[in-house]
Backbone of each chain as nested JSON, in Angstrom:
{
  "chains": [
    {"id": "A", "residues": [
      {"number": 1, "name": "UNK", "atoms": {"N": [0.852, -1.191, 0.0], "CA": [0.0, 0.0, 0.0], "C": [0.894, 1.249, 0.0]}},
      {"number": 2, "name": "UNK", "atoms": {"N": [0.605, 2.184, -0.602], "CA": [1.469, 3.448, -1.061], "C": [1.606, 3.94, -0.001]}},
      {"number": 3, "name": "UNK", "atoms": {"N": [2.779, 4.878, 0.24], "CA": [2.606, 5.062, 1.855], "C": [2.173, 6.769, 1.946]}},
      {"number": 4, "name": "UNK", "atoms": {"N": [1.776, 7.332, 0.944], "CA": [1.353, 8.511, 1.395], "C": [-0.306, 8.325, 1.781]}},
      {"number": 5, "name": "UNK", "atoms": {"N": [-0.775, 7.062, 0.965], "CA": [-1.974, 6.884, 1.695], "C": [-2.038, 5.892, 2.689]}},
      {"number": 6, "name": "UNK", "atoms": {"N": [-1.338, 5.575, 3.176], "CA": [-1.191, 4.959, 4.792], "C": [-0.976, 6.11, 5.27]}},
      {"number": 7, "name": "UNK", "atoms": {"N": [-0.368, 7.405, 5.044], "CA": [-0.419, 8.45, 6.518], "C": [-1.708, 8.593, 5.998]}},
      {"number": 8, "name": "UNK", "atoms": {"N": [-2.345, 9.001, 4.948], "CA": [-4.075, 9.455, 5.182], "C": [-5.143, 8.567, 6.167]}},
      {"number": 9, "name": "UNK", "atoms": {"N": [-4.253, 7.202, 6.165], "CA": [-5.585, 6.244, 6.335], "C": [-5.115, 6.506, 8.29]}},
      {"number": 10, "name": "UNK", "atoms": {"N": [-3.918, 6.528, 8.492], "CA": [-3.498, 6.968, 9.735], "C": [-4.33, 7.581, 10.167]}},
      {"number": 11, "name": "UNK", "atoms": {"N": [-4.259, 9.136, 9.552], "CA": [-4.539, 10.452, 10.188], "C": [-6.326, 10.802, 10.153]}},
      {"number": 12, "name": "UNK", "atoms": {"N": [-6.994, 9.995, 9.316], "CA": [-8.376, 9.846, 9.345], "C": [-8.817, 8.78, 10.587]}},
      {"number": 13, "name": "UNK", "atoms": {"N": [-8.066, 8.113, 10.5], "CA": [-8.698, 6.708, 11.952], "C": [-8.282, 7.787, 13.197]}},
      {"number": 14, "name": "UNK", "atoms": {"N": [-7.173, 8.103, 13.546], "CA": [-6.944, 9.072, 14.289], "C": [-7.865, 10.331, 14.554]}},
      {"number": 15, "name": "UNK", "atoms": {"N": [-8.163, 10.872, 13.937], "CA": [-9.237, 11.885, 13.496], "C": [-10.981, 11.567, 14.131]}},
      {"number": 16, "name": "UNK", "atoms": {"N": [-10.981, 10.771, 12.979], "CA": [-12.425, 9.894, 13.124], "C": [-12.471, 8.654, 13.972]}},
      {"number": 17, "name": "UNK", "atoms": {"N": [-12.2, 8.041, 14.612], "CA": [-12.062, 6.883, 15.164], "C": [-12.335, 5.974, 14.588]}},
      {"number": 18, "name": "UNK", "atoms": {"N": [-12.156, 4.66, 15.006], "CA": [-12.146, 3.103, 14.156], "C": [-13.335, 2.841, 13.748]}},
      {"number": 19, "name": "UNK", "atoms": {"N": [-14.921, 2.885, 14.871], "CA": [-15.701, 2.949, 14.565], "C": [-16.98, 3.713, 13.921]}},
      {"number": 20, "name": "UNK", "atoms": {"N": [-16.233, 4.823, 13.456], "CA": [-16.801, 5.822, 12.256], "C": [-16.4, 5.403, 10.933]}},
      {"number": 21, "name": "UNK", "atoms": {"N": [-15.953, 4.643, 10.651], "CA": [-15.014, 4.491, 9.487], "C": [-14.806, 2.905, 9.346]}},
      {"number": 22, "name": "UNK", "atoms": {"N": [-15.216, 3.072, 7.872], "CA": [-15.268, 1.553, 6.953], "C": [-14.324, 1.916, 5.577]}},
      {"number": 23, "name": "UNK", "atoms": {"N": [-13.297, 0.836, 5.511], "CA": [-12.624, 0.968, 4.651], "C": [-13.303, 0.025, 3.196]}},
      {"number": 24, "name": "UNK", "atoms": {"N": [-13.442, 0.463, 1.9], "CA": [-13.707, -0.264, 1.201], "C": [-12.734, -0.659, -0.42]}},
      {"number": 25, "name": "UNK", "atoms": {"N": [-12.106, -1.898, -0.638], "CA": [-11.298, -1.963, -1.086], "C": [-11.668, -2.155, -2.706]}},
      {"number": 26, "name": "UNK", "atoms": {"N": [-11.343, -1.744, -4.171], "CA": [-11.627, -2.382, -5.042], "C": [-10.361, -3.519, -5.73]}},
      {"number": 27, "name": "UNK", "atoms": {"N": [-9.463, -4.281, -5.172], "CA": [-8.07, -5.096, -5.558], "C": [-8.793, -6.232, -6.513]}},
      {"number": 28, "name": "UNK", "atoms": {"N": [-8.439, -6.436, -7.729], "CA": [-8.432, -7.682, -8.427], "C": [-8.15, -9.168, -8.252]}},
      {"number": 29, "name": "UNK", "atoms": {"N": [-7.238, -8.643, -7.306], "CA": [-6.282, -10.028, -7.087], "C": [-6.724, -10.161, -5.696]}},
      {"number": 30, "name": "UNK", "atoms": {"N": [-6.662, -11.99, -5.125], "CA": [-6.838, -12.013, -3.752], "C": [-5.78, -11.45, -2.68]}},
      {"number": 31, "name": "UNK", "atoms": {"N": [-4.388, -11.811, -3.415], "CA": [-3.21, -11.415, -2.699], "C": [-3.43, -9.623, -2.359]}},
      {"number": 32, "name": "UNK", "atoms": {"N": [-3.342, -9.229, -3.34], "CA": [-3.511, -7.831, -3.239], "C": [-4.92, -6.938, -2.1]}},
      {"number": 33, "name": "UNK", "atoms": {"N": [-5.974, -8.016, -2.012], "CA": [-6.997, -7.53, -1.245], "C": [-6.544, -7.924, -0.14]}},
      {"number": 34, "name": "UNK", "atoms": {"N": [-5.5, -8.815, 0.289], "CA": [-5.106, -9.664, 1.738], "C": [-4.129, -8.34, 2.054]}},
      {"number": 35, "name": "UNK", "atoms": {"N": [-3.369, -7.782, 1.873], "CA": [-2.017, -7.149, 2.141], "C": [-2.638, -6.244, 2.218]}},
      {"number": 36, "name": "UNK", "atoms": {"N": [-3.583, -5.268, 1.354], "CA": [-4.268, -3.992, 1.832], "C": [-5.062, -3.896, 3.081]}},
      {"number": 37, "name": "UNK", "atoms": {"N": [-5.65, -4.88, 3.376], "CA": [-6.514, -5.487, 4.191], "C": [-5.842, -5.625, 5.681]}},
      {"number": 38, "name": "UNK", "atoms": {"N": [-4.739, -6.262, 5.402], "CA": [-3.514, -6.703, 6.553], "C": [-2.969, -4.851, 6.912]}},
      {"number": 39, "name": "UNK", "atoms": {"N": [-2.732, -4.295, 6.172], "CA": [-2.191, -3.406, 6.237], "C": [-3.056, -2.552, 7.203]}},
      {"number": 40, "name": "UNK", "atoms": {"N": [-4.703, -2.527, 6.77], "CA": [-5.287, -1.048, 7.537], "C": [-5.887, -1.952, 8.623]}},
      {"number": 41, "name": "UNK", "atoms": {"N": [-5.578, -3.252, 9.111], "CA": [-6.288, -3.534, 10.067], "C": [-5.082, -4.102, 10.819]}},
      {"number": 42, "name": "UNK", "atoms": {"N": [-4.115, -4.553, 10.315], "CA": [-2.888, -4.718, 11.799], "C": [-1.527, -3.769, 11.551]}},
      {"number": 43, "name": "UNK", "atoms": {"N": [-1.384, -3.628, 10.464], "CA": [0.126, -2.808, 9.959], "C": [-0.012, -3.549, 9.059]}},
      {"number": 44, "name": "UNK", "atoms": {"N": [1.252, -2.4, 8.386], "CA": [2.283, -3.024, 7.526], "C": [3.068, -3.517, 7.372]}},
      {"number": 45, "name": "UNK", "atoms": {"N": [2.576, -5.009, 7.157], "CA": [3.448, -5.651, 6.761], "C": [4.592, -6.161, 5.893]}},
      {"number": 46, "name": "UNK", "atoms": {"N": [5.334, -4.868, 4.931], "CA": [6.483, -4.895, 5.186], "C": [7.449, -4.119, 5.359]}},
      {"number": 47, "name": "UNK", "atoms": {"N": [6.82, -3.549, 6.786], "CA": [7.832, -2.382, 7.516], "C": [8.204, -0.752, 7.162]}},
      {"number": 48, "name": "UNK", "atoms": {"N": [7.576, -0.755, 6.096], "CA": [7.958, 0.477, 4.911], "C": [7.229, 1.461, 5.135]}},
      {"number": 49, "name": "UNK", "atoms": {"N": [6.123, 2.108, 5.833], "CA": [5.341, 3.005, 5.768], "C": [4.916, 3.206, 7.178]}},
      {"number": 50, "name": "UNK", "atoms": {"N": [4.392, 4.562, 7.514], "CA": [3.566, 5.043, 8.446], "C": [2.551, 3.858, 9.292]}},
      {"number": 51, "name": "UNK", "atoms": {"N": [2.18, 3.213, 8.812], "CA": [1.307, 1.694, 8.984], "C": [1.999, 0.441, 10.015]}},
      {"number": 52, "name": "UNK", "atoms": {"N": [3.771, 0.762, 10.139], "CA": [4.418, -0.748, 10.576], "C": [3.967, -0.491, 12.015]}},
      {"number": 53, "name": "UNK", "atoms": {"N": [4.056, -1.381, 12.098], "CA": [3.603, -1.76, 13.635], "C": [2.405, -0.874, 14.204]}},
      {"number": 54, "name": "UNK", "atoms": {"N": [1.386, -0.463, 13.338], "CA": [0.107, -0.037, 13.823], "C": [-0.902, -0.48, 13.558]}},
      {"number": 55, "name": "UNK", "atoms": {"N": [-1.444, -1.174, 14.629], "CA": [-3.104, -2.015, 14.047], "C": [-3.951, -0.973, 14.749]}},
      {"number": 56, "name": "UNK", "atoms": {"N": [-4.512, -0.794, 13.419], "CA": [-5.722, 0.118, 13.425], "C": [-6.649, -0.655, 13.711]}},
      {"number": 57, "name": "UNK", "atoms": {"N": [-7.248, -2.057, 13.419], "CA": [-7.981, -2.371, 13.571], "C": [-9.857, -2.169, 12.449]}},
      {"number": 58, "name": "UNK", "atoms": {"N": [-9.322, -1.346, 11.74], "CA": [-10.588, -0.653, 11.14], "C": [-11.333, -1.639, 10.847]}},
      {"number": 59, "name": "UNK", "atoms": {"N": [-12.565, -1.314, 9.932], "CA": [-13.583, -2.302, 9.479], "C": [-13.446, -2.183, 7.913]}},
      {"number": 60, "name": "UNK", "atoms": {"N": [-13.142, -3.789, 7.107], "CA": [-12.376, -3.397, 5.895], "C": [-13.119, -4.306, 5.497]}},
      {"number": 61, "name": "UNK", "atoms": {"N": [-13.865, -3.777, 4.347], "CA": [-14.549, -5.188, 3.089], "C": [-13.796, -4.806, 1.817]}},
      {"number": 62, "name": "UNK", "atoms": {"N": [-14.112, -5.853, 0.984], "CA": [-13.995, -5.537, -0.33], "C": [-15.183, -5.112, -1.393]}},
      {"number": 63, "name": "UNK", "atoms": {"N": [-15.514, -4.077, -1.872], "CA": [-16.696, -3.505, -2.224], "C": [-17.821, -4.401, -3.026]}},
      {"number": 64, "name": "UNK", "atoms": {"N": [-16.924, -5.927, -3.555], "CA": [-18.155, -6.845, -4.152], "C": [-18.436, -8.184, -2.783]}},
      {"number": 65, "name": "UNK", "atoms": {"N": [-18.034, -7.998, -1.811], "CA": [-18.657, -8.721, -0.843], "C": [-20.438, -8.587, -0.581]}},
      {"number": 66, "name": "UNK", "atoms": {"N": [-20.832, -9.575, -1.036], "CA": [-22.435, -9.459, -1.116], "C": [-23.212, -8.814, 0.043]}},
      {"number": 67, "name": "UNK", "atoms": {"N": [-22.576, -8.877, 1.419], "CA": [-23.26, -7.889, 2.647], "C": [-23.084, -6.386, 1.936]}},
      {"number": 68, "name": "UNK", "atoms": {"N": [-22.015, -6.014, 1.119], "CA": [-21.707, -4.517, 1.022], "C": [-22.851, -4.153, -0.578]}},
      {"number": 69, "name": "UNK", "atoms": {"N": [-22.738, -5.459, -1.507], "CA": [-23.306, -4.981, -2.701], "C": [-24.793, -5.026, -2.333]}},
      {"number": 70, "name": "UNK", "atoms": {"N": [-25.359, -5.566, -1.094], "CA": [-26.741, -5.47, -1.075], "C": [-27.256, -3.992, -0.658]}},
      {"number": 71, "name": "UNK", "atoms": {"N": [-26.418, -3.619, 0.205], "CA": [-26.516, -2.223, 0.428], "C": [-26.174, -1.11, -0.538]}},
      {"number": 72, "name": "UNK", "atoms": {"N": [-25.666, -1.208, -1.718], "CA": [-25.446, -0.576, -2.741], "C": [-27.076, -0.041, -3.601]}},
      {"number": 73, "name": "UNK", "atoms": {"N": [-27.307, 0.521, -3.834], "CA": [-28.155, 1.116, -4.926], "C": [-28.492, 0.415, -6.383]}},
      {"number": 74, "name": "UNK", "atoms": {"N": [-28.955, -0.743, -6.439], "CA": [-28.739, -1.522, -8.046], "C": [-28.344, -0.788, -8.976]}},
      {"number": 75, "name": "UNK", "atoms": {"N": [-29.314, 0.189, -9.496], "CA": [-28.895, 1.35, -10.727], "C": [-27.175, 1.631, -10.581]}},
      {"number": 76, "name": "UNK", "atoms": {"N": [-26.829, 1.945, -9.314], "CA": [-25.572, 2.488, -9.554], "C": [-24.564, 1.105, -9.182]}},
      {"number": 77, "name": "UNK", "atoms": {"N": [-24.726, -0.17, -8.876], "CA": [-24.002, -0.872, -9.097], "C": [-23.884, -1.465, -10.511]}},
      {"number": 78, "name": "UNK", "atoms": {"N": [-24.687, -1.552, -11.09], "CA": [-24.596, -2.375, -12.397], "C": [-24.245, -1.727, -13.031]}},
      {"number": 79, "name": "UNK", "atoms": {"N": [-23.862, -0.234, -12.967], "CA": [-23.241, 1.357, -13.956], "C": [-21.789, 1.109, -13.42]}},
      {"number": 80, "name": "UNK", "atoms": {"N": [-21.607, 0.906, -12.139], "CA": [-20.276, 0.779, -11.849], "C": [-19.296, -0.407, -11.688]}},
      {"number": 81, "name": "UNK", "atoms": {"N": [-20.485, -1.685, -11.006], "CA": [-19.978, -2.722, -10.758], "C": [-19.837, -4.029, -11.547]}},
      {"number": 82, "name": "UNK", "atoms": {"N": [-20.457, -4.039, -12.221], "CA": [-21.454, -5.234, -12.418], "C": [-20.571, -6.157, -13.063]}},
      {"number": 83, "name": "UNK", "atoms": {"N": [-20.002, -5.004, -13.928], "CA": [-19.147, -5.954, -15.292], "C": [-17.805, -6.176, -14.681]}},
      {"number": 84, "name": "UNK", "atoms": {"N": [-16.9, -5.868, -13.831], "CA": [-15.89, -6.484, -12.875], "C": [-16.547, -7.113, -12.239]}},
      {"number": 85, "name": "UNK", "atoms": {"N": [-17.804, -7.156, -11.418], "CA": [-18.003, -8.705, -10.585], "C": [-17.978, -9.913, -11.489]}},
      {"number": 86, "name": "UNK", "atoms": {"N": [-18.31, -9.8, -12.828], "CA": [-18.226, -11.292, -13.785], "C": [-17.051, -11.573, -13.769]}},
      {"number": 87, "name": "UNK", "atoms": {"N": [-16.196, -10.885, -13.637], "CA": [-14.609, -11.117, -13.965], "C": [-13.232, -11.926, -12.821]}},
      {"number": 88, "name": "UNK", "atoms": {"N": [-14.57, -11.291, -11.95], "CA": [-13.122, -10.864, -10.554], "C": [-13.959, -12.496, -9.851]}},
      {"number": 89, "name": "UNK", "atoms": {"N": [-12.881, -12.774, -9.102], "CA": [-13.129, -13.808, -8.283], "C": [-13.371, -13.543, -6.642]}},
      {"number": 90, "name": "UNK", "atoms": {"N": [-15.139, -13.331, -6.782], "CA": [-15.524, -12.667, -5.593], "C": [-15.307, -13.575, -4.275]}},
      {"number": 91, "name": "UNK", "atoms": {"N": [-15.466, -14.629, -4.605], "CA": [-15.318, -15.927, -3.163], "C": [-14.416, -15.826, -2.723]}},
      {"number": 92, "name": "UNK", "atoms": {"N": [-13.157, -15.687, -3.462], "CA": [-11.799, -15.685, -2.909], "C": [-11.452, -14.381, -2.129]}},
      {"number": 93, "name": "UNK", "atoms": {"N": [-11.772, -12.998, -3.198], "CA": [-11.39, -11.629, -2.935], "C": [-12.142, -11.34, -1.23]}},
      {"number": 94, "name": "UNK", "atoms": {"N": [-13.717, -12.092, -0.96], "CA": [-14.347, -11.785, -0.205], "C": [-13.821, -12.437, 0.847]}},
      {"number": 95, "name": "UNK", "atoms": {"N": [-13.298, -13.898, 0.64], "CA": [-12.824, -14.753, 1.863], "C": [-11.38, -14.388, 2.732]}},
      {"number": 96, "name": "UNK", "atoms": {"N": [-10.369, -13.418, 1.582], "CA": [-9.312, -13.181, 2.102], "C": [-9.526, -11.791, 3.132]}},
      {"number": 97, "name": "UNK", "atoms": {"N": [-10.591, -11.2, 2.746], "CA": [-10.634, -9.824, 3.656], "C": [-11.341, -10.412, 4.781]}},
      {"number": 98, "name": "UNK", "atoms": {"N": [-12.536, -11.254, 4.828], "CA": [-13.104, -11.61, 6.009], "C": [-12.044, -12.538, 7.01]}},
      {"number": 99, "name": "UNK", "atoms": {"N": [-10.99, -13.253, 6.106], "CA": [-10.089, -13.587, 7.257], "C": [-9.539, -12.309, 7.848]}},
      {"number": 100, "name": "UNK", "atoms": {"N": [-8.893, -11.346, 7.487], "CA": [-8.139, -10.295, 7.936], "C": [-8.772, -10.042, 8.735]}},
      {"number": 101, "name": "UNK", "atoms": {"N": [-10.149, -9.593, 8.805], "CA": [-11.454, -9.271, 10.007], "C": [-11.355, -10.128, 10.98]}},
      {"number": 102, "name": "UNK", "atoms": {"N": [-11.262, -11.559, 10.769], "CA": [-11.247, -12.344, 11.764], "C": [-9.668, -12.157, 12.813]}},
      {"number": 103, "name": "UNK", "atoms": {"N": [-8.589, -12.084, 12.088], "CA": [-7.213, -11.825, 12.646], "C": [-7.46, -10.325, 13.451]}},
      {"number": 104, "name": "UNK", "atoms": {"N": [-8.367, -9.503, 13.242], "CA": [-8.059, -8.381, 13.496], "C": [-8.778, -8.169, 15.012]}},
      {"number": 105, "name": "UNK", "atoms": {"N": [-10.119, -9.16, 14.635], "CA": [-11.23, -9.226, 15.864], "C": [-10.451, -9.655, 17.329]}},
      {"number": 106, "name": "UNK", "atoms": {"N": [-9.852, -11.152, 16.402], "CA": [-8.719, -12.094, 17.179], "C": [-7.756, -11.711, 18.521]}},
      {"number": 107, "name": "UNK", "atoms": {"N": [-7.044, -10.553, 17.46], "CA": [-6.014, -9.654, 17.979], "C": [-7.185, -8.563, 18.839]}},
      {"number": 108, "name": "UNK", "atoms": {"N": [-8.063, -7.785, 18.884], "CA": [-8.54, -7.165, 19.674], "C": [-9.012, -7.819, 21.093]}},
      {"number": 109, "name": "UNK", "atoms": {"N": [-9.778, -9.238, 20.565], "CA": [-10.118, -9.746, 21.769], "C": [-8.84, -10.488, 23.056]}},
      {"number": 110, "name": "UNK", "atoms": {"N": [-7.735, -10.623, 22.148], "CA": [-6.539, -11.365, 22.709], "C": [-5.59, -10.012, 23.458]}},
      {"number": 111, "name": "UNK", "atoms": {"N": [-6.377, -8.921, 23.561], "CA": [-5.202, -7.68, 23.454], "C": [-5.564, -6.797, 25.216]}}
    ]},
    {"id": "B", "residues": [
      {"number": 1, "name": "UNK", "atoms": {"N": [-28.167, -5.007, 10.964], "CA": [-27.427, -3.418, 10.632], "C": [-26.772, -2.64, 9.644]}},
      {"number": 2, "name": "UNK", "atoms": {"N": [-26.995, -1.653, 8.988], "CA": [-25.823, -1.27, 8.025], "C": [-24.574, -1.605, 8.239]}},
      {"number": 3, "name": "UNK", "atoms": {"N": [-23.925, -1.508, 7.414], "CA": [-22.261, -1.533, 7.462], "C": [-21.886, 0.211, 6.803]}},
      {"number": 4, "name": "UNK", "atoms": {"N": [-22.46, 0.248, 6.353], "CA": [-22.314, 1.536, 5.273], "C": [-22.75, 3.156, 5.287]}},
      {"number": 5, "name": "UNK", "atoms": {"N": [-24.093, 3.269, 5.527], "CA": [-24.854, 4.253, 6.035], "C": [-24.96, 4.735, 7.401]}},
      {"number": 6, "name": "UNK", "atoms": {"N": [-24.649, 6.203, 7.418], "CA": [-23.857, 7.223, 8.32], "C": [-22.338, 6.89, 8.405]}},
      {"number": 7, "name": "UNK", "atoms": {"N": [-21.787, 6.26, 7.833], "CA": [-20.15, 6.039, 8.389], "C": [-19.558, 6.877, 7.121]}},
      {"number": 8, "name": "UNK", "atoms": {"N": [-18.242, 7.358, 7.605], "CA": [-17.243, 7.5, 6.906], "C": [-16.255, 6.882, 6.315]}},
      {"number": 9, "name": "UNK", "atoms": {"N": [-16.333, 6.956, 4.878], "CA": [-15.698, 5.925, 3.917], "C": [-14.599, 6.058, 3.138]}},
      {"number": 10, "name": "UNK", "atoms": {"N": [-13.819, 5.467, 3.917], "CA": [-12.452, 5.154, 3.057], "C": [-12.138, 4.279, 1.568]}},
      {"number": 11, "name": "UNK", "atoms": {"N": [-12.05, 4.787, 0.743], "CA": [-12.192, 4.277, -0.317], "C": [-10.529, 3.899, -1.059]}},
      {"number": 12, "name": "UNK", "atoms": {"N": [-10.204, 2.726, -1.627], "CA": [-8.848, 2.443, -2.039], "C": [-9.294, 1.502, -3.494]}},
      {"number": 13, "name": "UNK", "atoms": {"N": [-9.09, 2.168, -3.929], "CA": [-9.315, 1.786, -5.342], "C": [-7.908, 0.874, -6.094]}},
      {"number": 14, "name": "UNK", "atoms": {"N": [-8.774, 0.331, -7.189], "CA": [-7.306, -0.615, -7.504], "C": [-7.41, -0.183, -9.251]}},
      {"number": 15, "name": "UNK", "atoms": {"N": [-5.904, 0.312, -9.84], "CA": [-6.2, 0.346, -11.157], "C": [-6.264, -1.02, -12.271]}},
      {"number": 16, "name": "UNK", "atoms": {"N": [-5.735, -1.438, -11.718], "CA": [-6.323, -3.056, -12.4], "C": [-7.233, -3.758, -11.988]}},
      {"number": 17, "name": "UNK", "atoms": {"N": [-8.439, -3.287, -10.812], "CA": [-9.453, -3.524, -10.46], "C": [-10.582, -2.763, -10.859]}},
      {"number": 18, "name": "UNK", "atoms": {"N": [-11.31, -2.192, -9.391], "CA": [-12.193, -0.992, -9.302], "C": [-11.406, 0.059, -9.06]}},
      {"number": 19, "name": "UNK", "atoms": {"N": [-11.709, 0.792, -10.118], "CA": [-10.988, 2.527, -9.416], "C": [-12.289, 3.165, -8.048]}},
      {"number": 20, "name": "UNK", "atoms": {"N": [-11.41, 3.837, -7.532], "CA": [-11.811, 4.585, -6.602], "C": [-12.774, 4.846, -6.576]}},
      {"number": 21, "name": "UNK", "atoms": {"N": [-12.994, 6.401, -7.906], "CA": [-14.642, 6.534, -8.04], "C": [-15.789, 5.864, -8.273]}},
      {"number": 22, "name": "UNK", "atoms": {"N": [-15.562, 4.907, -8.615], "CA": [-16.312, 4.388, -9.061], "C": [-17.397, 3.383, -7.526]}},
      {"number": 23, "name": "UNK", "atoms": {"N": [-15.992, 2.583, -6.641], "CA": [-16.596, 2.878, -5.511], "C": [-17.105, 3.633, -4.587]}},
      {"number": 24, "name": "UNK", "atoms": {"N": [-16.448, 5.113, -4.694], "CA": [-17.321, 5.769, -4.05], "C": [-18.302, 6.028, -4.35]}},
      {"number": 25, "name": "UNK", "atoms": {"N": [-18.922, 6.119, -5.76], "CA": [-20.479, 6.364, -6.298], "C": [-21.274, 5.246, -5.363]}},
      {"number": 26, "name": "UNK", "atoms": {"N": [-21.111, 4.116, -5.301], "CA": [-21.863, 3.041, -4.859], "C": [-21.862, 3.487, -3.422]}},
      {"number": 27, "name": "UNK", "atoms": {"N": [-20.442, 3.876, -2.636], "CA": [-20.597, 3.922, -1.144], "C": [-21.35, 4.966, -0.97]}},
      {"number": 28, "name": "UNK", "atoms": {"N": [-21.763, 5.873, -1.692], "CA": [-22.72, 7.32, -1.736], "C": [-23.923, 6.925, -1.196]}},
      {"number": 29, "name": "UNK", "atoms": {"N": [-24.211, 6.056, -2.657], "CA": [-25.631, 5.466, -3.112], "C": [-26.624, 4.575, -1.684]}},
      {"number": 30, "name": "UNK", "atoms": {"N": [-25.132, 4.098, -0.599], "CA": [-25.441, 3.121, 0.566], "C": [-25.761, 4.501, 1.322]}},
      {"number": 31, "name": "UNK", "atoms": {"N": [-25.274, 5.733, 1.348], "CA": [-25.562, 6.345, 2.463], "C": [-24.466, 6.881, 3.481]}},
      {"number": 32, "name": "UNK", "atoms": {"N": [-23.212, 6.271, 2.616], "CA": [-21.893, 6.69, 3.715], "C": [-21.386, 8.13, 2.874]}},
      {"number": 33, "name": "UNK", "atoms": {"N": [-21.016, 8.289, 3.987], "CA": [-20.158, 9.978, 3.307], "C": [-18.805, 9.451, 3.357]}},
      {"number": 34, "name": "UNK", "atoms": {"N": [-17.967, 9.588, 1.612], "CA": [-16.967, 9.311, 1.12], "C": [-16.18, 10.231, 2.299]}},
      {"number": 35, "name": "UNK", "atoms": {"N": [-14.802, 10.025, 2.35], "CA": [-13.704, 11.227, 3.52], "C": [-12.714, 11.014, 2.315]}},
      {"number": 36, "name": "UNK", "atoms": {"N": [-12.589, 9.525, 1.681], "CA": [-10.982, 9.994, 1.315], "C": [-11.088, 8.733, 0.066]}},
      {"number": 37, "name": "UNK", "atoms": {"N": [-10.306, 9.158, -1.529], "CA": [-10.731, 8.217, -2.551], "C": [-9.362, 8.189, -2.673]}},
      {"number": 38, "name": "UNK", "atoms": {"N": [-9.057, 6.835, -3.256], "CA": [-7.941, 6.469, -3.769], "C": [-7.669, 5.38, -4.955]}},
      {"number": 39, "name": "UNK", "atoms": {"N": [-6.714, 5.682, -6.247], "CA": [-7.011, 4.328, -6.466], "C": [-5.39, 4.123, -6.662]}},
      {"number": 40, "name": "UNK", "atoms": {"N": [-5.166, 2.748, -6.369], "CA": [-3.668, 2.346, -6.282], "C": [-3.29, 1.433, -7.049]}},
      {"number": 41, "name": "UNK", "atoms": {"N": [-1.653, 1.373, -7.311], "CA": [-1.305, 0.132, -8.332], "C": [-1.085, -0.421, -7.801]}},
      {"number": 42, "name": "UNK", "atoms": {"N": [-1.335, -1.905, -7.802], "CA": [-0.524, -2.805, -6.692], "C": [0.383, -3.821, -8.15]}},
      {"number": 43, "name": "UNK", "atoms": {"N": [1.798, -4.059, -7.655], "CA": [2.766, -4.345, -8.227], "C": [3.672, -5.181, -7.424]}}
    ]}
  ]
}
């Protein structure tokens, strides 16, 4: 994750607190939704940015996770979404962020 | 419960995915007020 937007994502959780704020990701790849994911909810993991060793903890989906697309507006998902959900591999993209949630819950309740 | 509506939304867009805006139109549409759009390369 770029690290000028790890200080934004910093300085907004800071700002706004954890529970004002839902992060929503659009990554193609599962790897890529896991590491963004890893990133705004325990650090960065690999040491390089504003992010290392800070678990934010936030609340992070990936924007075609079916809890988030039901809450979406149809008209404006199928204008924006529709034709990357045929493409993208939502089971996977959705399963790697809900683990991160689970590591993150994990780590809060263990903390 | 919502997940979406009244919260503030961080948006990280992917250019070989979803760009940014494009999620934030949808996170609008739920009711969250966008704070911050982004879309990133991941490489």
């Amino acid at each position: 994750m770029d690290l000028q937007n790890q200080a934004r994502v910093k300085e907004l959780a800071e700002q706004l607190g954890r529970d004002a704020l839902v992060v929503l990701l659009g990554a193609s790849e599962p790897d890529s939704a896991s590491i963004t994911a890893e990133t705004i909810c325990l650090g960065d993991p690999t040491f390089a940015g504003p992010l290392a060793g800070v678990s934010l903890r936030l609340h992070v989906y990936h924007v075609l996770e079916p809890e988030i697309k039901a809450e979406i507006d149809p008209a404006v998902f199928e204008e924006q979404l529709a034709m990357m959900e045929m493409v993208m591999d939502v089971p996977r993209l959705a399963a790697e962020v809900a683990a991160m949630r689970d590591r993150s819950r994990g780590q809060a309740a263990g903390s | 419960m919502s997940i979406l509506a009244g919260k503030k939304i961080i948006v990280m867009g992917d250019r070989d995915g979803i760009p940014g805006p494009a999620i934030a139109a949808c996170a609008e549409s739920a009711g969250g007020e966008v704070v911050f759009v982004t879309t990133e390369c991941f490489v």
